[in-house]
Backbone bond lengths (Angstrom), bond angles and torsions (degrees), N, CA, C in turn:
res aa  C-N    CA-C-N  psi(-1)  N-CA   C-N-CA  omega(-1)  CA-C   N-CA-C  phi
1 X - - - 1.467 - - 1.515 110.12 -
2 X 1.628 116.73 -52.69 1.538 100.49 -179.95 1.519 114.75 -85.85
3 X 1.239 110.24 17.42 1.450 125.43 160.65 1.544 100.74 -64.41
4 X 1.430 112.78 -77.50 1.219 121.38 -149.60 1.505 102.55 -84.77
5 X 1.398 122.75 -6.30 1.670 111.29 141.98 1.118 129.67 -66.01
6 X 1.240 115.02 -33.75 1.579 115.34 -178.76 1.890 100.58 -54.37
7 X 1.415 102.97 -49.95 1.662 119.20 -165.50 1.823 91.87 -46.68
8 X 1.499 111.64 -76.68 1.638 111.38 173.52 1.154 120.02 -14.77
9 X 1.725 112.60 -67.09 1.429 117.46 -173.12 1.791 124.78 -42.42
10 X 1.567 86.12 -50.24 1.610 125.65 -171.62 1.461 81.65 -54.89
11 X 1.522 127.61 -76.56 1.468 122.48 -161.04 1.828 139.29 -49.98
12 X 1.546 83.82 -12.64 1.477 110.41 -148.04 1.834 88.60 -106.27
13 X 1.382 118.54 -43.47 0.996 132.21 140.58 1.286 134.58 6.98
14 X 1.362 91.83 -86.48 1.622 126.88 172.33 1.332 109.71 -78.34
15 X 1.188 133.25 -33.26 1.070 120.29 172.60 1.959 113.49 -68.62
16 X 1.151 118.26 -27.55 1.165 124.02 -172.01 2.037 102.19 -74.48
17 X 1.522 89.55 -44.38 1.882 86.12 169.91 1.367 128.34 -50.59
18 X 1.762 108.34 -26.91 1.320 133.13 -146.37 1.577 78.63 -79.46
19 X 1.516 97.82 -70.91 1.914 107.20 -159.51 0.964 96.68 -39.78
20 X 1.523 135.85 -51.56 1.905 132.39 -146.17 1.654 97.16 -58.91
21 X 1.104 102.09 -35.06 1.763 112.37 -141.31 1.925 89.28 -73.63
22 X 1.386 115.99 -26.57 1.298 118.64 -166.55 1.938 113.35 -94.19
23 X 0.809 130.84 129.20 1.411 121.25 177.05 1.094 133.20 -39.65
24 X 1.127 138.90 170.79 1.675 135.29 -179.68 1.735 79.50 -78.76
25 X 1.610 103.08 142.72 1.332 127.20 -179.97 1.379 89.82 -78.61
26 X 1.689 122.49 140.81 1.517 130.48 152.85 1.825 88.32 107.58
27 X 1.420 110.30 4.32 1.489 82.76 175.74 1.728 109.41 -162.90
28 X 1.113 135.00 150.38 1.449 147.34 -164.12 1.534 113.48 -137.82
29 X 1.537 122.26 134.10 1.125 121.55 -142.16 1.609 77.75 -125.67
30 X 1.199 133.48 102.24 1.471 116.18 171.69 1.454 105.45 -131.49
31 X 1.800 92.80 130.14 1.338 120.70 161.65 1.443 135.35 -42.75
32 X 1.320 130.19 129.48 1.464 109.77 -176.21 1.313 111.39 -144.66
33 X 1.329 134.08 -84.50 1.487 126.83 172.31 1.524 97.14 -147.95
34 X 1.638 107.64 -157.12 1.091 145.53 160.66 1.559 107.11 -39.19
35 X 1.485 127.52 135.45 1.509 140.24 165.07 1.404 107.75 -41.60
36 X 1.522 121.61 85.06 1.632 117.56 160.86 1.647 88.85 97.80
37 X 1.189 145.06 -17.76 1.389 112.98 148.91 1.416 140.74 -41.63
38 X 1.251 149.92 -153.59 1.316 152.91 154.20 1.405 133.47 -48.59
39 X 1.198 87.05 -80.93 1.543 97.39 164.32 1.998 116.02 -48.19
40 X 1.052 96.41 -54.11 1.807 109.59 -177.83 1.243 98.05 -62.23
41 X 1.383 139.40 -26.81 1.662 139.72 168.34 1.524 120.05 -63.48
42 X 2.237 87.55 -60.44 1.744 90.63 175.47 1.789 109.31 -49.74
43 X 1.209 131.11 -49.38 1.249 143.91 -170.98 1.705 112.90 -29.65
44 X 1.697 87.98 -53.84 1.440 96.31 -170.14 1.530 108.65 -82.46
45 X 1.270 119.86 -15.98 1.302 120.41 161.66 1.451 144.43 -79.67
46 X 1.388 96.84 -10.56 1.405 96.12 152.53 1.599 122.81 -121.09
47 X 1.490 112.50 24.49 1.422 121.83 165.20 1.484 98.19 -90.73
48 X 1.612 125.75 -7.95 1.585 110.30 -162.77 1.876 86.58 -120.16
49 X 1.282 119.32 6.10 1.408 113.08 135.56 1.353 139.85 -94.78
50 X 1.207 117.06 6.26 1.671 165.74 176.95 1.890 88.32 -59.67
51 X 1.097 122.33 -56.42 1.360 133.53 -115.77 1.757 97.45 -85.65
52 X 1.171 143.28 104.08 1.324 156.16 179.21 1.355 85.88 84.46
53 X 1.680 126.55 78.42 1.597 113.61 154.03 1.399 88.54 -113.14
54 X 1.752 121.01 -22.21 1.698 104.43 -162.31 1.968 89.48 121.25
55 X 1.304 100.77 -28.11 1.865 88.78 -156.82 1.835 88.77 -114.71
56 X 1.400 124.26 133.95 1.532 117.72 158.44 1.080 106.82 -88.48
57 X 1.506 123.70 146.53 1.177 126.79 146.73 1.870 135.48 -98.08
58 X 1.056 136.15 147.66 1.220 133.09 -123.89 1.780 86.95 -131.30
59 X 1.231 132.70 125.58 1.561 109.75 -165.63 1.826 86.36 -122.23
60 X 1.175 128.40 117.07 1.223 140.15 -158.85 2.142 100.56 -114.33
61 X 1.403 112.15 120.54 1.718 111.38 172.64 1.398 109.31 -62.14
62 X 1.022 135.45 147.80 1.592 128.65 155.17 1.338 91.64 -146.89
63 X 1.866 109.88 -175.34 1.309 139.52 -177.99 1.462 104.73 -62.31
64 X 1.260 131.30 -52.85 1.776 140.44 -153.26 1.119 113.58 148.91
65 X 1.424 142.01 176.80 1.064 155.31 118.87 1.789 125.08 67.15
66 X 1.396 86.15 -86.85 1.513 139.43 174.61 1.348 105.09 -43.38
67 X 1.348 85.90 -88.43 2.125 103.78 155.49 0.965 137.34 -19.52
68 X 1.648 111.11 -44.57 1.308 133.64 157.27 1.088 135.63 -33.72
69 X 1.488 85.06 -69.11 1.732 92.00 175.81 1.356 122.31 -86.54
70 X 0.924 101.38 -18.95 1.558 105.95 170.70 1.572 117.72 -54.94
71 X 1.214 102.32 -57.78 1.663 123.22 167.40 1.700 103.00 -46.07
72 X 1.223 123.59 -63.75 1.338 121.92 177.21 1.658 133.38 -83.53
73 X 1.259 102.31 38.35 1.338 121.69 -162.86 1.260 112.25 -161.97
74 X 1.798 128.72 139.16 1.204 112.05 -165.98 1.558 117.71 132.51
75 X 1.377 116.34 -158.29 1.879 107.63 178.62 2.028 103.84 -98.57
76 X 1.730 88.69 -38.42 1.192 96.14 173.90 1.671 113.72 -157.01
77 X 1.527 88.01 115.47 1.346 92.40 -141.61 2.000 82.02 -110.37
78 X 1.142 91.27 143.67 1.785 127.20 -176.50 1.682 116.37 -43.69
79 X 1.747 103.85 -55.42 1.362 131.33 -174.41 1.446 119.27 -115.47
80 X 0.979 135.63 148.35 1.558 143.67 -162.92 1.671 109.60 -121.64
81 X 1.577 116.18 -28.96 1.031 105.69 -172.86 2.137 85.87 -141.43
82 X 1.430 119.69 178.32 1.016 120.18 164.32 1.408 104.00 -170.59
83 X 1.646 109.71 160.98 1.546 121.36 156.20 1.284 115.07 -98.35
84 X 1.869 100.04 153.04 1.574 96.36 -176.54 1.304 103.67 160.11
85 X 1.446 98.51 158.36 1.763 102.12 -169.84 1.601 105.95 -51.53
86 X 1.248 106.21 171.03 1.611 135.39 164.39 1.504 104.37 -64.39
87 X 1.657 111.17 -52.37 1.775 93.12 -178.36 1.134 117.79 -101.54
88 X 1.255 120.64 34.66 1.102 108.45 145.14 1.941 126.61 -83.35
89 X 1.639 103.02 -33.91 1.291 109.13 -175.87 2.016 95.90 -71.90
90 X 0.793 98.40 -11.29 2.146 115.25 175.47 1.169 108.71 -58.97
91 X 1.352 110.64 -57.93 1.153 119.74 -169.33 1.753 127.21 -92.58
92 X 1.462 100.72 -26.78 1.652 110.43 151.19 1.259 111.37 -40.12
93 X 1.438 110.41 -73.63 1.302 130.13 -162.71 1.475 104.19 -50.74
94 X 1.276 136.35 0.15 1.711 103.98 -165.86 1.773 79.41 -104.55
95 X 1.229 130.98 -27.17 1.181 130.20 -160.06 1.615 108.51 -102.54
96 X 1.272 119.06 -18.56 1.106 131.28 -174.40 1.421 128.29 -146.15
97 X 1.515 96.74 66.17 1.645 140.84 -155.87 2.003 97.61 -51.92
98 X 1.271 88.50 -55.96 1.668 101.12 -160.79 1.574 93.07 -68.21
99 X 1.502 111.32 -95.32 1.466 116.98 170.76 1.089 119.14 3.56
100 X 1.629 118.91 -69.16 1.585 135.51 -175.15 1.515 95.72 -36.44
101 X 1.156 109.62 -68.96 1.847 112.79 -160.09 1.264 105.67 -62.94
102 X 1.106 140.81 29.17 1.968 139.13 144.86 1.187 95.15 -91.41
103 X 1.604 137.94 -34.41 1.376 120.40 -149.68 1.701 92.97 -87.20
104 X 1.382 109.83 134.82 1.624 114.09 -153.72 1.673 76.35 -132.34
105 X 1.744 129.78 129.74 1.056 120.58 137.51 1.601 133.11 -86.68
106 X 0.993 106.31 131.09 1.851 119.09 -157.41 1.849 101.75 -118.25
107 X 1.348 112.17 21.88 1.409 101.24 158.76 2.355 94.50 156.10
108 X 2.005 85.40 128.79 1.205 92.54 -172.42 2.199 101.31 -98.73
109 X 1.352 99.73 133.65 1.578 121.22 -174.54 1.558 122.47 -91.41
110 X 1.278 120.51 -147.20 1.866 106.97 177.85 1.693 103.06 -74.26
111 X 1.750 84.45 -176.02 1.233 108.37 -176.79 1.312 121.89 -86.06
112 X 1.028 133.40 128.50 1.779 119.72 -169.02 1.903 93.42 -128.30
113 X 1.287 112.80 155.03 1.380 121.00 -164.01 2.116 100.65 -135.10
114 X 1.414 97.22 139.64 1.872 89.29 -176.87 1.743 83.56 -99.10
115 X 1.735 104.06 109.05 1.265 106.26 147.94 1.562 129.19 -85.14
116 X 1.533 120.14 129.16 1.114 122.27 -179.54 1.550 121.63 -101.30
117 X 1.208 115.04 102.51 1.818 120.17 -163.62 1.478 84.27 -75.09
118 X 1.305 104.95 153.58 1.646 116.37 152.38 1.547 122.98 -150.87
119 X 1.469 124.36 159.72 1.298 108.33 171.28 1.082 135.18 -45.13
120 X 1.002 137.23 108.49 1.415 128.15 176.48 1.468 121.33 -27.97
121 X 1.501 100.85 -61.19 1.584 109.18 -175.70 1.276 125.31 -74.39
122 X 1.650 109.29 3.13 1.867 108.81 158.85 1.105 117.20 -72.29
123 X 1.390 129.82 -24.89 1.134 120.38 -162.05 1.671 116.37 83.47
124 X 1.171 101.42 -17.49 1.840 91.24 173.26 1.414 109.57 -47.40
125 X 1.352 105.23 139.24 1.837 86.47 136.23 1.772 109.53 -173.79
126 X 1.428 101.75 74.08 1.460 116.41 -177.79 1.630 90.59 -173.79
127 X 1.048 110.44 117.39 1.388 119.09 160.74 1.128 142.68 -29.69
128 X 1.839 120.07 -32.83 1.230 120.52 151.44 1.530 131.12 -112.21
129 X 1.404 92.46 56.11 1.447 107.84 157.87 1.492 102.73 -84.71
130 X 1.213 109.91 -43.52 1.675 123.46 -160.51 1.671 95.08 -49.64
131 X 1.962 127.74 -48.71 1.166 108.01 166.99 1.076 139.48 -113.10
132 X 1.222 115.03 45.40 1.789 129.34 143.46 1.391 130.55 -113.90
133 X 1.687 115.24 -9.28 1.518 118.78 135.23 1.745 108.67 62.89
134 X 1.372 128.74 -7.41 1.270 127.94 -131.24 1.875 105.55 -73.30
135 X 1.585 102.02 2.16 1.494 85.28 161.00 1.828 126.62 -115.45
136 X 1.556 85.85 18.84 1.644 97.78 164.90 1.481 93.57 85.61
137 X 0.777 146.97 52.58 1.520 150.97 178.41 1.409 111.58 -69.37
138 X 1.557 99.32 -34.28 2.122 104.70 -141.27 1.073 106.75 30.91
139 X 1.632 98.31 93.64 1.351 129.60 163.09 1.765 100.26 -84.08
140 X 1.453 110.05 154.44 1.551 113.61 175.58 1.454 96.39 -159.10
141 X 1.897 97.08 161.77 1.586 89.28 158.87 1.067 110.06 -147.58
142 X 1.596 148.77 173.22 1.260 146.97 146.14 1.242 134.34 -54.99
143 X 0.876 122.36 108.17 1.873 107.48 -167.50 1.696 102.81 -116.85
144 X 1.551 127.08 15.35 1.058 125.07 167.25 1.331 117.36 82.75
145 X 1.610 133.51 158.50 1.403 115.60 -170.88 1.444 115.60 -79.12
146 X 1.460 107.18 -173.76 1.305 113.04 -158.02 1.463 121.26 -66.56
147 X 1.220 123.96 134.99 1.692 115.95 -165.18 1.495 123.23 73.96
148 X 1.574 111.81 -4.00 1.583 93.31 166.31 1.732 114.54 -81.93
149 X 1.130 108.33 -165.29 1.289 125.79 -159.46 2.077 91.53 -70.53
150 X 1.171 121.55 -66.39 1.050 127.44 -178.28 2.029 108.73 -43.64
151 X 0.800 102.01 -43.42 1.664 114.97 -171.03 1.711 112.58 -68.04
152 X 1.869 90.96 -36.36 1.777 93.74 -174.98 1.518 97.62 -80.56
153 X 1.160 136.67 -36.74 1.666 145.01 158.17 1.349 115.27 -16.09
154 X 1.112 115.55 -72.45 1.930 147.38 165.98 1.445 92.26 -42.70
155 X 1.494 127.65 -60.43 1.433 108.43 -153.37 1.724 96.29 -82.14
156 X 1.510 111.66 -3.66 1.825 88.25 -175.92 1.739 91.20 -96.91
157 X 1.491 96.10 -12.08 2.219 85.26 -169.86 1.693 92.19 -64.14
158 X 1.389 126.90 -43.46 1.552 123.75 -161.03 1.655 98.76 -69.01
159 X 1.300 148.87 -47.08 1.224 147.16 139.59 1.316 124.76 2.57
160 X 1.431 109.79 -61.02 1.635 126.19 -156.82 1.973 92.18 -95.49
161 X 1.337 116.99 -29.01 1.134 138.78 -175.72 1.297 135.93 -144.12
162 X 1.664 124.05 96.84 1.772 109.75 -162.29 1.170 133.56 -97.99
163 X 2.092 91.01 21.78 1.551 85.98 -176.44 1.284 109.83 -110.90
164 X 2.156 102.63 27.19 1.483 104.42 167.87 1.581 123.47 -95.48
165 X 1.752 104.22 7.41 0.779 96.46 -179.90 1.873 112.38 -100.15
166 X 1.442 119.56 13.78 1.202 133.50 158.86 1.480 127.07 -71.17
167 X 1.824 98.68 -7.43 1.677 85.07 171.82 1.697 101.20 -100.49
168 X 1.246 96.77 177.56 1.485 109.36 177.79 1.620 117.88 -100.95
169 X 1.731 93.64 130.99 1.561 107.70 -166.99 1.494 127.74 -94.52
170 X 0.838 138.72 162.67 1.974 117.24 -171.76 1.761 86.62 -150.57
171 X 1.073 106.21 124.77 1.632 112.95 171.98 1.527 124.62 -93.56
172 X 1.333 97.97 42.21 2.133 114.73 172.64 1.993 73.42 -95.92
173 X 1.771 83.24 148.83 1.423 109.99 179.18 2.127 82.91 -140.62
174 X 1.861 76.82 179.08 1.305 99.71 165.73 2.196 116.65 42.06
175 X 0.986 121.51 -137.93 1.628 112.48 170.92 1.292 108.79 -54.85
176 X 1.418 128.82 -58.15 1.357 113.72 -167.99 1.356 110.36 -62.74
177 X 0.955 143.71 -18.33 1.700 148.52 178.15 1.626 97.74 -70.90
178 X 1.516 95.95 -65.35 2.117 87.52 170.45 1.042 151.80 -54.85
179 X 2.142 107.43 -3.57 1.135 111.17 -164.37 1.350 89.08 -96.58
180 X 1.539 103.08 -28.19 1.807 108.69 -171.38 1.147 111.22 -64.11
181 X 1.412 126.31 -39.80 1.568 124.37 -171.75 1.464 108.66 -68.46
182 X 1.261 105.11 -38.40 1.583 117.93 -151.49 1.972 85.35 -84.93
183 X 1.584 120.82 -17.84 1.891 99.55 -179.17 1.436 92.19 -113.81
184 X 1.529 129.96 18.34 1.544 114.69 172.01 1.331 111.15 97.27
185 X 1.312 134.17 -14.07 1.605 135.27 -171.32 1.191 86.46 -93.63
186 X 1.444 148.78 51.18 1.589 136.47 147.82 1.633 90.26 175.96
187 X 0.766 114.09 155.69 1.668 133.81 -153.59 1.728 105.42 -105.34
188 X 1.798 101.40 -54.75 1.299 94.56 -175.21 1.615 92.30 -159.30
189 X 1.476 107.85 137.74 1.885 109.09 -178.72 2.084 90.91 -112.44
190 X 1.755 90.99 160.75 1.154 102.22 159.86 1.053 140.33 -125.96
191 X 1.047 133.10 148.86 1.701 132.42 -169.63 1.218 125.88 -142.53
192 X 1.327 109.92 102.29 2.028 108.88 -172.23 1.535 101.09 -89.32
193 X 1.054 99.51 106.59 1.689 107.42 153.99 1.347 120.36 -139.12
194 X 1.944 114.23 176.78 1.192 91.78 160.48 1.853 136.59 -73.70
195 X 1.053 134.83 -122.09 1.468 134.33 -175.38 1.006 108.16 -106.73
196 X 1.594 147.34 143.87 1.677 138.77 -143.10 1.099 137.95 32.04
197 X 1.404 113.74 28.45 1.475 117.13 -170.86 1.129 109.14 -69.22
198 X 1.418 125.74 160.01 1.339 135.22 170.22 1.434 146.59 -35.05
199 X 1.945 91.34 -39.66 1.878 96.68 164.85 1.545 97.42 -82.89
200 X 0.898 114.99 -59.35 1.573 122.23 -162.11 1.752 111.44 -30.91
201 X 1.279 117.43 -52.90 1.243 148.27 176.88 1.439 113.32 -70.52
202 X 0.921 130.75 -11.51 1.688 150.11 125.65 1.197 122.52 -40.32
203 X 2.033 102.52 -71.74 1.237 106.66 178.80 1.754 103.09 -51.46
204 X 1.338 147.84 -21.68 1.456 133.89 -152.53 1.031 104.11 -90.11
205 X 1.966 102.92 -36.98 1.836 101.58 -167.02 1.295 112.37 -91.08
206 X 1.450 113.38 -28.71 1.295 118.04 -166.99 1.685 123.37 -81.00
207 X 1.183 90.91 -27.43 1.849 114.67 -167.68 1.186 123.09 -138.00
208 X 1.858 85.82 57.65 1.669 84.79 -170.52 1.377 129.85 -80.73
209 X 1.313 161.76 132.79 0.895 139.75 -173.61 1.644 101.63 105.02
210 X 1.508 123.71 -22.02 1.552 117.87 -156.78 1.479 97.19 -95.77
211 X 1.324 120.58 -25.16 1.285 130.69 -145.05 1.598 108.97 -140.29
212 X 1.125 109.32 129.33 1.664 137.71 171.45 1.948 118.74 -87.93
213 X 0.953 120.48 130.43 1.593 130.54 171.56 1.754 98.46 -92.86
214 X 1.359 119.73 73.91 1.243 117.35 172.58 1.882 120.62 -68.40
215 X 1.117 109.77 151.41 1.809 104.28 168.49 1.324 106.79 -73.06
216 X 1.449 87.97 163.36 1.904 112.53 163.54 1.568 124.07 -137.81
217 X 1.317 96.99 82.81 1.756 97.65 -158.84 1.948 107.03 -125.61
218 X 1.243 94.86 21.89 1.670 115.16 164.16 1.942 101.78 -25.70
219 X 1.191 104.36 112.46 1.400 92.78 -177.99 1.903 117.09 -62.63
220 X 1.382 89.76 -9.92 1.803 103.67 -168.70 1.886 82.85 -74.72
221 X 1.109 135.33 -50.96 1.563 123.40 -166.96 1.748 111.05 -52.39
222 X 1.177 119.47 -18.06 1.514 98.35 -177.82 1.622 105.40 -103.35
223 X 1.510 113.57 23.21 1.449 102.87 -167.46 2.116 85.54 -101.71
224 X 1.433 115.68 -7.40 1.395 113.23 176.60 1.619 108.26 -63.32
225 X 1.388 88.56 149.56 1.707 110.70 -173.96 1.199 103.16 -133.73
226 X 1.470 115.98 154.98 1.522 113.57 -171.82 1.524 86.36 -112.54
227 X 1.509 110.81 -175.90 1.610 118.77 -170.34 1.780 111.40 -61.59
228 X 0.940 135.39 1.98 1.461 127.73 -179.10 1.944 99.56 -129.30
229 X 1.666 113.31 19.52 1.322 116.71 170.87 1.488 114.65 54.92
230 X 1.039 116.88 31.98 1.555 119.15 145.40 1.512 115.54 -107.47
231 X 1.258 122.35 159.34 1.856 144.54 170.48 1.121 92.64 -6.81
232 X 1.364 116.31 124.96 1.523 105.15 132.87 1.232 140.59 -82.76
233 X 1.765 99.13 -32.62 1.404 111.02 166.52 1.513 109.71 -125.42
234 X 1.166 106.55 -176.25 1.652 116.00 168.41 1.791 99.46 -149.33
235 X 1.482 96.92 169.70 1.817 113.49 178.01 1.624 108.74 -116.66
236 X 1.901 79.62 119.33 2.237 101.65 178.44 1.296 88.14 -123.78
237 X 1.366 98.99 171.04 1.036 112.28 -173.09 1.586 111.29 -101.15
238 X 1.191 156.41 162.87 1.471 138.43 169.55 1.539 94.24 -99.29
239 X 1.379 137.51 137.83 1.215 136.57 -152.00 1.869 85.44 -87.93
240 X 1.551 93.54 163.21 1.454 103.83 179.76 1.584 107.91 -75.51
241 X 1.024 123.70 -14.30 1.702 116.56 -169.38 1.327 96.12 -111.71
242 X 1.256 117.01 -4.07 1.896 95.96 145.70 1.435 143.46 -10.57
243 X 1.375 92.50 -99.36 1.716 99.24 177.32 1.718 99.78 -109.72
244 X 1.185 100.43 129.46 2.065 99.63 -166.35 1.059 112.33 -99.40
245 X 1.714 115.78 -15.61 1.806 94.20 177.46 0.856 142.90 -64.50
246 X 1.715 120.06 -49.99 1.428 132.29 177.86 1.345 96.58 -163.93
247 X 1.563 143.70 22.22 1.107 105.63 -176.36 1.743 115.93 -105.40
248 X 1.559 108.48 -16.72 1.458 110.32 141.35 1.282 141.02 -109.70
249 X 1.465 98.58 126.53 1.637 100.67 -166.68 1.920 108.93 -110.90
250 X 1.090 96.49 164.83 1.859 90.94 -179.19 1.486 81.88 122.12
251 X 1.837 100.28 169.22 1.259 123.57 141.56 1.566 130.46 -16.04
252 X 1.082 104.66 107.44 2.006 95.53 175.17 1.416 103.76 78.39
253 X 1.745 109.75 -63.97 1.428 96.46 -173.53 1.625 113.05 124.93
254 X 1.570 91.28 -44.50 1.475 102.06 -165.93 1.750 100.23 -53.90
255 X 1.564 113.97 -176.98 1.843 121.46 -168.82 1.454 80.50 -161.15
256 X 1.306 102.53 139.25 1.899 115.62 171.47 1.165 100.86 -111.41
257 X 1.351 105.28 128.82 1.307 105.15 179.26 1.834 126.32 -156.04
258 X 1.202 147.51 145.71 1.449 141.68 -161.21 1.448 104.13 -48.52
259 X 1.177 108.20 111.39 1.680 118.26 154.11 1.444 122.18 -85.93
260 X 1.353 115.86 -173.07 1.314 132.09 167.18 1.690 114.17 -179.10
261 X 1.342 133.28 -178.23 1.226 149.32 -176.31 1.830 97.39 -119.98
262 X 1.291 114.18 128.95 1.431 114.89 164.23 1.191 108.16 -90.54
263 X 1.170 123.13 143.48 1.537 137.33 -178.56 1.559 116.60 -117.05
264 X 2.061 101.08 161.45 1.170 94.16 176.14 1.818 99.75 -99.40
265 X 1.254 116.19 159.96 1.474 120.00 172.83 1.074 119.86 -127.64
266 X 1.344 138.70 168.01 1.586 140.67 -158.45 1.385 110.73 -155.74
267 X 1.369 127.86 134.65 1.211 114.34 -161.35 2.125 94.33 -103.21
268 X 1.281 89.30 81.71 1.657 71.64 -171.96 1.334 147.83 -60.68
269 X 1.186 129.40 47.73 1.492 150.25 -164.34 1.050 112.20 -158.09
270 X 1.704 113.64 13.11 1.511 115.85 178.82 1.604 89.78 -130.49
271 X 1.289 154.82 -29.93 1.167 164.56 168.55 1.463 134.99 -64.28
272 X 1.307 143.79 69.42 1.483 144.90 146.41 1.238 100.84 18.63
273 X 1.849 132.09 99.16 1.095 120.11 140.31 1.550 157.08 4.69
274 X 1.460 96.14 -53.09 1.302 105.39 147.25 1.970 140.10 -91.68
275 X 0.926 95.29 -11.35 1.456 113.72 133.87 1.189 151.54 -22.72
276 X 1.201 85.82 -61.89 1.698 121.86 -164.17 1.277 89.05 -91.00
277 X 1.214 117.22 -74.80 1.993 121.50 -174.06 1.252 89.01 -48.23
278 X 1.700 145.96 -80.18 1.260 113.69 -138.37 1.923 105.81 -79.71
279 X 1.306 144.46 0.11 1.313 150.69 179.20 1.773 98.19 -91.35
280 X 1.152 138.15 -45.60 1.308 135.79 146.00 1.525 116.69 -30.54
281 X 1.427 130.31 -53.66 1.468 143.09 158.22 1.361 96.58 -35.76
282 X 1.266 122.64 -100.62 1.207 141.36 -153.75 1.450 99.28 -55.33
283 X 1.447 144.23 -34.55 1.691 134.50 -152.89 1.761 85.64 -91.16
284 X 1.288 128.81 -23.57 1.307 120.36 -169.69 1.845 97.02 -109.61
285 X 1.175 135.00 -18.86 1.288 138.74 135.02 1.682 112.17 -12.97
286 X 1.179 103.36 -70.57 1.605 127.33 -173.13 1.597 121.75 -64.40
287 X 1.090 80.07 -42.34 1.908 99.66 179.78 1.950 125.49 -28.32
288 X 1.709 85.68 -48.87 1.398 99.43 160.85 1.494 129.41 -32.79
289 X 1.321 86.31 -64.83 1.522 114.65 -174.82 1.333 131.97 -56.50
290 X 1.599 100.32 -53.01 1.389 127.17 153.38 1.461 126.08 -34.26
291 X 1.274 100.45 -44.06 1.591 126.35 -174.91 1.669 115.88 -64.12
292 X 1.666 85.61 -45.43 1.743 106.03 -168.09 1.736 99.88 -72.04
293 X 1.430 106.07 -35.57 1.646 117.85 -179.04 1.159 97.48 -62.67
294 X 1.619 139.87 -68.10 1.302 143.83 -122.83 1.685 114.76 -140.46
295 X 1.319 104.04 -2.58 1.461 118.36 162.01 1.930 111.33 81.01
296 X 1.252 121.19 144.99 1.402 141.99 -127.25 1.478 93.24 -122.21
């Protein structure tokens, strides 16, 4: 008998750990970006297909990616579902084996492209020049601070390849990354977005002439796999009538360079079943839309 109380207790227990671990039913807390960036747009667009399923969705600002998961991951974690690159859930995963495997992606969004600015007047203009260097240049690049989108990129290129982690890295993003490239104190910055993004489109008007749209077509980048061993990336081209001032030059214009699809993700062990199915509805509901905004 006080056997099989203990068993009750024990069950009742666990069941109480169980509930915490799952969200308040009727509602989803998902992470997205920056106020009126992309991600913080897609967000609101598929919370406003959200709207009479039974489930709210909750559209929360953060840093990127990184942020993301961080926020949705953990003892008690902030967000339940999020958007965000592929390497970032890449790069969780090698360190955070267990955890990783809740994060379930449940619907793929636009197209985002890693543009690589460079000085003009190095002469770079392919991404892995930067690590074979072979006339001693000290080549470098910016890859932005720790955990943004640019930084989780870098940590899967040194992975797929380790003699990228022999060049030297500088964590200025955004203008300060452009002022550096564009006066020679950094060689080449990076920036994953989709097509007209905000720095990029800077770099065209602002610095014209200073700065190059080099490729990134390292044959080692398409051998990356994300945690269930498919692509992480693939090679597009960024069309030549992109950015028109000066920042691609050559033939056509166009630059090939590592793509990917941003996704939505779900931390599934934090989410109500039914939940989950109808926010799955609605995040691929949206997708369209997303697409038409931010390109396919």
């Amino acid at each position: 008998m006080k056997r099989f109380g203990i068993s009750i207790i024990t069950a009742f227990a666990l069941s109480l750990v169980t509930a915490s671990t799952i969200a308040h039913a009727g509602t989803i807390n998902l992470c997205t970006g920056g106020e009126g960036g992309p991600y913080h747009t897609a967000g609101k667009m598929i919370a406003k297909q959200m709207v009479g399923s039974g489930t709210d969705v909750v559209v929360k600002t953060s840093s990127g990616t990184w942020d993301n998961i961080q926020r949705s991951t953990g003892d008690e974690p902030d967000c339940n579902a999020f958007v965000g690159q592929p390497d970032g859930h890449a790069v969780f995963a090698r360190e955070n084996k267990a955890e990783a495997s809740n994060l379930r992606k449940v619907a793929t969004l636009h197209r985002e492209y890693l543009h690589v600015l460079c000085n003009a007047a190095s002469g770079v203009d392919a991404l892995d020049e930067l690590e074979s260097d072979p006339a001693g240049n000290g080549y470098s690049v910016a890859v932005g601070e720790v955990g943004s989108g640019s930084w989780l990129i870098w940590q899967n290129f040194i992975v797929e390849d380790e003699d990228y982690a022999a060049v030297p890295t500088h964590n200025d993003g955004d203008i300060f990354a452009l002022t550096g490239v564009a006066s020679g104190t950094y060689t080449c910055m990076l920036v994953p977005a989709g097509l007209g993004n905000s720095v990029v489109t800077s770099a065209d008007n602002d610095f014209s002439g200073e700065l190059v749209l080099a490729s990134a077509v390292d044959k080692d980048f398409n051998d990356a796999v994300d945690p269930k061993g498919d692509p992480l990336y693939e090679f597009e081209d960024i069309p030549g009538d992109t950015y028109e001032t000066s920042l691609q030059r050559g033939w056509g214009g166009s630059v090939e360079t590592v793509s990917w699809l941003a996704g939505v993700y779900v931390n599934s062990s934090q989410i109500d079943r039914k939940d989950l199915a109808n926010f799955m509805k609605g995040a691929n509901r949206a997708k369209a839309q997303i697409r038409a905004e931010y390109g396919s």
